[in-house]
N, C-alpha and C positions, 0 to 999 in steps of 0.2 A: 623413508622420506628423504630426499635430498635437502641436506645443507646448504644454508647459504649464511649472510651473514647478516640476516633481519632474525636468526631464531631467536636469538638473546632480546631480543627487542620489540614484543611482541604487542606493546600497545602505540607504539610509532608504527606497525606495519599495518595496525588496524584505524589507527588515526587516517592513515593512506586510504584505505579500503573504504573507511565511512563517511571521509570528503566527498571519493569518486560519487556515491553511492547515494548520499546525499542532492546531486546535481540529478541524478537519472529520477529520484522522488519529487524533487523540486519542480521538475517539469512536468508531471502529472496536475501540477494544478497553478504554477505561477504565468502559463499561457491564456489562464481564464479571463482576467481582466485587460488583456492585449486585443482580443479578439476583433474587438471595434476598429481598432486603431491598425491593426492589419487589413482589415476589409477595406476604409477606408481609403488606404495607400493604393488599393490594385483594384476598385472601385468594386468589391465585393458587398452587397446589402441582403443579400438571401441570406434567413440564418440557415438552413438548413445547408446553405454551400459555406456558412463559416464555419458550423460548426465540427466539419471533418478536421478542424484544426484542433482540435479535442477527440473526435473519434476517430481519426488512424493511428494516432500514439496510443491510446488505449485499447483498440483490436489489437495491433500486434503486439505490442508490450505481451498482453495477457497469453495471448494464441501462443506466444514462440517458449512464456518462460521454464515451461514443464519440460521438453526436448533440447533447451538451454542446460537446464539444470542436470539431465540425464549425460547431458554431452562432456560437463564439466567432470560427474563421477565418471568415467569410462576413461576419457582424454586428459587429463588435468586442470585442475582448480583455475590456477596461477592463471595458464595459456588463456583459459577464454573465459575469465576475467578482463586479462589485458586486449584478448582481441576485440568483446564488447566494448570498454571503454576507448577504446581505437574508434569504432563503427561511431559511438556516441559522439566524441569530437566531430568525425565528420559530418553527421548529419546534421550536429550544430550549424558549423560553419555554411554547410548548404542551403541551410534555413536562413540563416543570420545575413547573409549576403544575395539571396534571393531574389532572383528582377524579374518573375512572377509570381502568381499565388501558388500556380500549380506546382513551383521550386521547392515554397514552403513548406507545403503538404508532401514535397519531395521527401526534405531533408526533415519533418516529421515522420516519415516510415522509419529513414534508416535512423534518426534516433531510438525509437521506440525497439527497433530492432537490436540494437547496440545497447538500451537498456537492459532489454530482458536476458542479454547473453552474461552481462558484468551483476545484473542484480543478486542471482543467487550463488553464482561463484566466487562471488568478494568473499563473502560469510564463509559459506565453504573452506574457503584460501585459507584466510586468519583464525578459526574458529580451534582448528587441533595446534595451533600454537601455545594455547594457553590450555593451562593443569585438568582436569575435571572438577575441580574445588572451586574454578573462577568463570567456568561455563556459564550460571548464572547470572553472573553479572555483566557478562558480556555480552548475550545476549536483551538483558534489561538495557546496557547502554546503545546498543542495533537499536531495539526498539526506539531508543527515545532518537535517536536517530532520524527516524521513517515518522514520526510525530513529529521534529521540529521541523521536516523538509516539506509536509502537507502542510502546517500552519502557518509558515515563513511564508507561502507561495502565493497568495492572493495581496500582501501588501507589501512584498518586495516588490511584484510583479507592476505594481500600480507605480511602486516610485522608478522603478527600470522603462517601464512606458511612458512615464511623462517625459522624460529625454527623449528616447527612441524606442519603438518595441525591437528591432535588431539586437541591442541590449540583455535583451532577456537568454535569447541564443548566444551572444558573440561572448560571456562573461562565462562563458562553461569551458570555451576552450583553452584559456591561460591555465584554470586550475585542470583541468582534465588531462592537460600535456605534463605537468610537474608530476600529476600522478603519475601518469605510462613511464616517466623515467626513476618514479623511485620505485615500482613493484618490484622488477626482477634486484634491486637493492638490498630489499624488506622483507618479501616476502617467499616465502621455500614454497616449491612443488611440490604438491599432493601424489601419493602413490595413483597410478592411472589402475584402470581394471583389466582384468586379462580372463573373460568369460564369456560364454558364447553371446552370439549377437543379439543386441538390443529388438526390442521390438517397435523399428521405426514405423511401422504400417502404423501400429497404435500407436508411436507418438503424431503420427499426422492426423487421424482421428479426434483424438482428443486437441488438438491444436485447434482442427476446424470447429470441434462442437465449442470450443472456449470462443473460439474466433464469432460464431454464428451466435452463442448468447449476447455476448458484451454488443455485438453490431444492432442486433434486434434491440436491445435496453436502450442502446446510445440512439436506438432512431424512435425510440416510444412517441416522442413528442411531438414528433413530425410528423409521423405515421400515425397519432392518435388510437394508438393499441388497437388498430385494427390485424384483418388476416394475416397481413407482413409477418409483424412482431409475437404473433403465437406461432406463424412458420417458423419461423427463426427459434425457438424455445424448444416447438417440437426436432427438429433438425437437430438442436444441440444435446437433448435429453434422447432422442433414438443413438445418436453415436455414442453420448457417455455409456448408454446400455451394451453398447458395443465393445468400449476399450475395457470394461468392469469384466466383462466374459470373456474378452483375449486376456487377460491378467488373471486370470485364474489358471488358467492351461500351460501362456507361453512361459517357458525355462528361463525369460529376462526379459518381467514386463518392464513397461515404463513406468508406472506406478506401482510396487509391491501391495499387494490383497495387506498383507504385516503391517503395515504402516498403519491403516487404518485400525486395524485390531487389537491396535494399544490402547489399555484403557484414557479412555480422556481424551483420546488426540483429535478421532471425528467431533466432537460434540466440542470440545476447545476451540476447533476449526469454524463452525458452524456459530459461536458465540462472537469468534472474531469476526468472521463476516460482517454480523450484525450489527456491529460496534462500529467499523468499517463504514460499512454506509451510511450511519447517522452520523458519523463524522464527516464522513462526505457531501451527506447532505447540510448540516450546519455551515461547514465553510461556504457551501455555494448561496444558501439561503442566506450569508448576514452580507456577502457582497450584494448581492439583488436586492437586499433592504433598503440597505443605503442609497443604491443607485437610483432602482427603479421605484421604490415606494417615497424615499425620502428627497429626492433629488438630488443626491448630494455630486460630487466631479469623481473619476477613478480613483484622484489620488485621496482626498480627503475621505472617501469610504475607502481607501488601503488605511489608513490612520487612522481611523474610528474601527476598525476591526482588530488592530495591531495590538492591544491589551491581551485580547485574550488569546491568539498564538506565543504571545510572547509568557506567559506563565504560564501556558501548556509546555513549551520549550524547558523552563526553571522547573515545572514537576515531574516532568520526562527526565533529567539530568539527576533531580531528588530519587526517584524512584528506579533509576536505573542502579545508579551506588548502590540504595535500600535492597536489589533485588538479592543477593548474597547474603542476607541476615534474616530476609521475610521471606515467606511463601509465594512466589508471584501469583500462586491465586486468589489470597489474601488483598494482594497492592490490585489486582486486576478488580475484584468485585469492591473496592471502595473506590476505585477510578470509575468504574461502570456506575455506579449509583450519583457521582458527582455530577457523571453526565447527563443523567436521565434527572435531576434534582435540576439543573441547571437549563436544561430545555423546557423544562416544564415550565421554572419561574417566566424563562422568556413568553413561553404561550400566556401565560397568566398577567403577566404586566404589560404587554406592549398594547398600546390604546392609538388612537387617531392622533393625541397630542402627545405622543409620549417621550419625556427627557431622557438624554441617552446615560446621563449620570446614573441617574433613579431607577430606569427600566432597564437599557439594555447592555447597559456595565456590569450589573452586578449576575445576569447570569449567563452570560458569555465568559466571565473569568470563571465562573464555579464551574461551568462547562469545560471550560479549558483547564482547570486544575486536574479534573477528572479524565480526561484525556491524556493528557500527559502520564497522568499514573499510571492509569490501564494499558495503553498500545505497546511499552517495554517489555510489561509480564506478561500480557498479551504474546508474546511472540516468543517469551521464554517458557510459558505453559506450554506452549504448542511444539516447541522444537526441540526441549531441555532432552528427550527421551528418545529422539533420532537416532538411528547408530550413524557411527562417525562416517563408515562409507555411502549413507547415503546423504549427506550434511546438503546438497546442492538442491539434491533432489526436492529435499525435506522443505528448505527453503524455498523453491520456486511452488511447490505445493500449497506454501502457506499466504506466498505474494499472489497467485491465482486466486485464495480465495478473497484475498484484502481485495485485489481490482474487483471481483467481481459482485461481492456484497458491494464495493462504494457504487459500483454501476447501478447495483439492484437499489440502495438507499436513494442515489438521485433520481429516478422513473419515478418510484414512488413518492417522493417531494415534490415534482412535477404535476403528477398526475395531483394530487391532494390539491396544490393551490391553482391551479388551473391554467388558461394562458389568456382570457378576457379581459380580467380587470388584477391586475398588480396591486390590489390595495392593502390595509392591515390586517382586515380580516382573515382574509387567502392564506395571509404568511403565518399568521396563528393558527391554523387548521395547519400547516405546514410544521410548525413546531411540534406539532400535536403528535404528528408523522413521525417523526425525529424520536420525541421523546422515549414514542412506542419503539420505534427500532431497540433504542438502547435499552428498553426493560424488557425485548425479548433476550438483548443480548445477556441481560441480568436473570433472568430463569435459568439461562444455558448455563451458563456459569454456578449458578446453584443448584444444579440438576451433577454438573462436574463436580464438584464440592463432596455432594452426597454419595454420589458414588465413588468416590474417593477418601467415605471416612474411614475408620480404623476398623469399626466396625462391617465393611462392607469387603474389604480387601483380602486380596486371595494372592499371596507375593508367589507365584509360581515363575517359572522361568520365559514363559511364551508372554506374563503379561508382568511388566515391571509399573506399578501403577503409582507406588509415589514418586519415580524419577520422571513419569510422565507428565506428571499433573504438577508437580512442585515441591510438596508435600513432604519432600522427603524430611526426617528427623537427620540436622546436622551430629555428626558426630566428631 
């Protein structure tokens, strides 16, 4: 590894890395509530034309970040890190200054694009700086990271829009530039790889099948799940079938057959998804609440949602520290139960007249307590057991599955409440939706659990299954 002079200093260089890192997650959902307000500006009233301001940072984010991540192990951590968060400022700026729509949805690609390249090579970058003793908690602090930058994002969003929506773009690149000048400061290059050639045919594969799911979900609504949107599924599931049988043969796939093989890691992966989407679908359900059922203005439904991002943020922070001393599958399946306890009271109490004290305070904050716990050890289950050289890879594997379960939880909250009548009913059958995500995601997890007890475990070399899972006995 090359020295530099951030070694000694490995939680200011990861302070660096979870700022940048934070702004590229913040933007996955604080453009939600702008949307109007940009259409507005450049006389845009189609939603299906606004709401590509939503769905090209999300195609490409997702499509690019597996051949991001691949590129980072091969090429170096640090490098494209810093070159994503380069891309990101600029496609900020391009957005943020904008004199038309089509600029906007510009300087949203090359965001999206500049995300996916810095998201899992930040982690990567800082991640072998610290001991293996404190891997856990590092990873518990990422997570809460990636938790407080999705719940932040719908009522920062509202108070950055009531000024301007430009705002929401043009406040990425003061902090974005401070970053680019302290990496090579902070943070030390990653050894690069010196092995035969990648297999890029299968990273554009899997790019497109990622690209063709997430487009087909993001257009369910428009398209009203017709032939389109099973094109589009089948499309993505024919090539996954494709990069799964070039990764078995080729001498350096893009995705290692290994990775998955760990015990826990698919089934960990597949419970985040889950969790994922019903988080995803919550935040976009209790902006639509307030707006469109309750009538209330952008910013005072940013404010009436702000409780429960904000102690999802303080149990994210609690359970990140906690993750070093507990199990993350432990903190993970009592954050998942919070969640699913907390969507349900919402189905249960919200009524025609219903007070936001009584009804939908108190299970929005138990919602959000539970999120906060969960999404840290969430992402320290899943990665704890990664080897060190594929750290980028591992990561962008696990941000593909976050986007793509959130994509998959909003079509189905969508679809649940319908798009007629906006009234309480719809969004209680929508909760309903929610809840169910999050207590598949709570099976998955206990299915991980079980297979993971002491009694089930077989510590052989090919399968390290309590470093995977969490599990391990500190010694």
């Amino acid at each position: 590894m090359t020295r530099t002079s951030g070694v000694g200093r490995p939680w200011l260089a990861f302070s660096v890395a979870g700022t940048a890192i934070y702004l590229t997650i913040l933007d996955l959902f604080i453009v939600n509530v702008a949307v109007g307000s940009i259409g507005s500006e450049f006389g845009v009233d189609s939603v299906p034309d606004l709401s590509w301001v939503l769905t090209v940072y999300a195609i490409l984010f997702a499509a690019v970040l597996i051949p991001a991540g691949r590129l980072g192990d091969r090429l170096g951590r640090r490098r494209m890190f810093s070159i994503g968060l380069a891309v990101f400022v600029i496609g900020s700026l391009v957005a943020g200054i904008a004199p038309t729509y089509t600029w906007v949805l510009t300087g949203r690609a090359i965001q999206a694009i500049g995300a996916a390249l810095a998201t899992p090579n930040s982690l990567g970058a800082v991640l072998p700086m610290f001991t293996p003793q404190q891997r856990a908690t590092v990873l518990g602090v990422w997570g809460m990271i990636a938790a407080s930058g999705a719940a932040s994002g719908p009522p920062l969003g509202a108070i950055l829009a009531q000024a301007d929506w430009r705002f929401i773009f043009l406040i990425n690149i003061p902090v974005g530039v401070v970053a680019l000048m302290a990496i090579p400061r902070l943070i030390p290059e990653t050894p690069t790889e010196r092995k035969t050639a990648a297999d890029w045919f299968g990273a554009i594969m899997l790019g497109t099948a990622i690209a063709a799911l997430t487009y087909g979900l993001a257009q369910s609504e428009t398209w009203g799940w017709d032939v389109r949107v099973w094109s589009a599924v089948v499309v993505a599931l024919a090539l996954g079938i494709g990069v799964a049988i070039r990764s078995r043969s080729h001498p350096n796939p893009v995705i290692e057959p290994d990775l998955f093989r760990r015990r826990g890691f698919g089934a960990a992966m597949l419970a985040m998804a889950a969790f994922w989407g019903a988080f995803a679908a919550l935040l976009l359900a209790s902006s639509l609440y307030f707006t469109a059922v309750r009538g209330f203005g952008v910013l005072e439904a940013g404010l009436l949602m702000a409780p429960g991002p904000a102690v999802s943020a303080v149990a994210a922070a609690v359970a990140g520290r906690m993750a070093g001393r507990i199990p993350p599958l432990t903190l993970a399946l009592a954050g998942t139960v919070g969640l699913v306890l907390g969507t349900a009271l919402l189905a249960l109490s919200l009524g025609e007249a219903s007070g936001y004290a009584a009804t939908f305070l108190p299970g929005s904050l138990l919602a959000g307590i539970g999120a906060g716990t969960a999404i840290p050890n969430l992402l320290a289950l899943t990665l704890v057991g990664v080897p060190p050289t594929r750290l980028s890879t591992g990561v962008a594997v696990y941000t593909v599955f976050r986007q793509v379960g959130s994509a998959v939880g909003i079509a189905m909250w969508v679809a649940a409440i319908g798009t007629v009548s906006l009234g309480t009913a719809a969004f209680r059958a929508g909760w309903w939706v929610i809840a169910g995500l999050a207590g598949f995601a709570l099976v998955t997890l206990v299915v991980v659990a079980w297979r993971a007890s002491p009694a089930r475990v077989n510590d052989t070399p090919s399968t390290p299954p309590r470093a995977a899972t969490g599990l391990a006995t500190r010694k």
